[in-house]
C-alpha distance (Angstrom), angle and dihedral (degrees) to the residues before:
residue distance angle dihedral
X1 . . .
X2 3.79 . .
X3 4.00 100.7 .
X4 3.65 117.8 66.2
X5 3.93 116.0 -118.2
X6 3.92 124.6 -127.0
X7 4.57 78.2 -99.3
X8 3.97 91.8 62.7
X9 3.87 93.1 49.0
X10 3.68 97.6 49.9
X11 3.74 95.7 48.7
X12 4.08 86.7 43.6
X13 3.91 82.9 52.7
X14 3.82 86.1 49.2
X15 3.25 99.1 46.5
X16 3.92 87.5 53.9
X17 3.42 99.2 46.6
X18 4.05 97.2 51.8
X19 4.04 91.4 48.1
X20 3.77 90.3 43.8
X21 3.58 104.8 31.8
X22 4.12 121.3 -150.8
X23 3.77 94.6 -84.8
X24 3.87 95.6 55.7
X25 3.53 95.5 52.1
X26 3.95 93.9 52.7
X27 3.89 88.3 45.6
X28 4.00 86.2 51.7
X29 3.53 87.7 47.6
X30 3.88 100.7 51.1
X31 3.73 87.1 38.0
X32 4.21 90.6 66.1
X33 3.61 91.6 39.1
X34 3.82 91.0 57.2
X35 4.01 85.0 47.7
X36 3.63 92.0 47.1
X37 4.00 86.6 51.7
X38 3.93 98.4 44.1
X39 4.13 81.4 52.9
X40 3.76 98.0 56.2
X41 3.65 90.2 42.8
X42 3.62 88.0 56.6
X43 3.29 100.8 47.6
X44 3.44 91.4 48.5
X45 4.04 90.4 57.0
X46 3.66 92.6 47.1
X47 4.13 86.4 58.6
X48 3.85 95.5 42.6
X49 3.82 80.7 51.9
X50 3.59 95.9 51.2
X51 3.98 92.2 49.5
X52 3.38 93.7 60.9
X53 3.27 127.9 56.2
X54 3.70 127.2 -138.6
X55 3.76 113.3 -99.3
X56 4.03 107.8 -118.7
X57 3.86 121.5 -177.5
X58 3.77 113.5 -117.6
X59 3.72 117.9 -95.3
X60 3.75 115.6 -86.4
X61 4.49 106.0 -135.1
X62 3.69 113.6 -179.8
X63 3.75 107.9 -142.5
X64 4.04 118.9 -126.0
X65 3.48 113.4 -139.1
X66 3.95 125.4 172.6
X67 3.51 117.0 -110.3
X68 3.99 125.1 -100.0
X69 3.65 124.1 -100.8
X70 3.99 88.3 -96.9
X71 3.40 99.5 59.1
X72 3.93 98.0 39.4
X73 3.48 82.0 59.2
X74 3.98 102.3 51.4
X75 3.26 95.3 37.9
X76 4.47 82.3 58.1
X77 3.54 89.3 54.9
């Protein structure tokens, strides 16, 4: 009495098919496989992403140098 027979799963499938109609069901279908596709191709961007690394410019230093003789001596004055 617990399992279902071969009877229950044909009128389940039935049941389906006369609420759902044929042409849902294949629009349902093609619907996840488009999903499914837009998935892999975003996981597959997110890895290309991660194999290269973003270009950054080097980091601009300014240099400290001591002042010549001349200015050390206006800059005294």
């Amino acid at each position: 009495m617990g399992s279902m027979s071969i009877w229950h799963w044909i009128v389940v499938i039935g049941v389906v098919l006369l609420l759902f109609g044929r042409g849902k069901i294949s629009e349902l279908m093609g619907d996840v496989a488009q999903g499914i596709k837009a998935f892999k191709k975003g996981m597959s961007e997110d890895e290309a992403a991660k194999v290269e690394p973003p270009k950054t410019e080097p980091v601009k230093t300014l240099d400290h140098q001591q002042q010549p003789e001349a200015a050390k001596s206006r800059a005294q004055v």
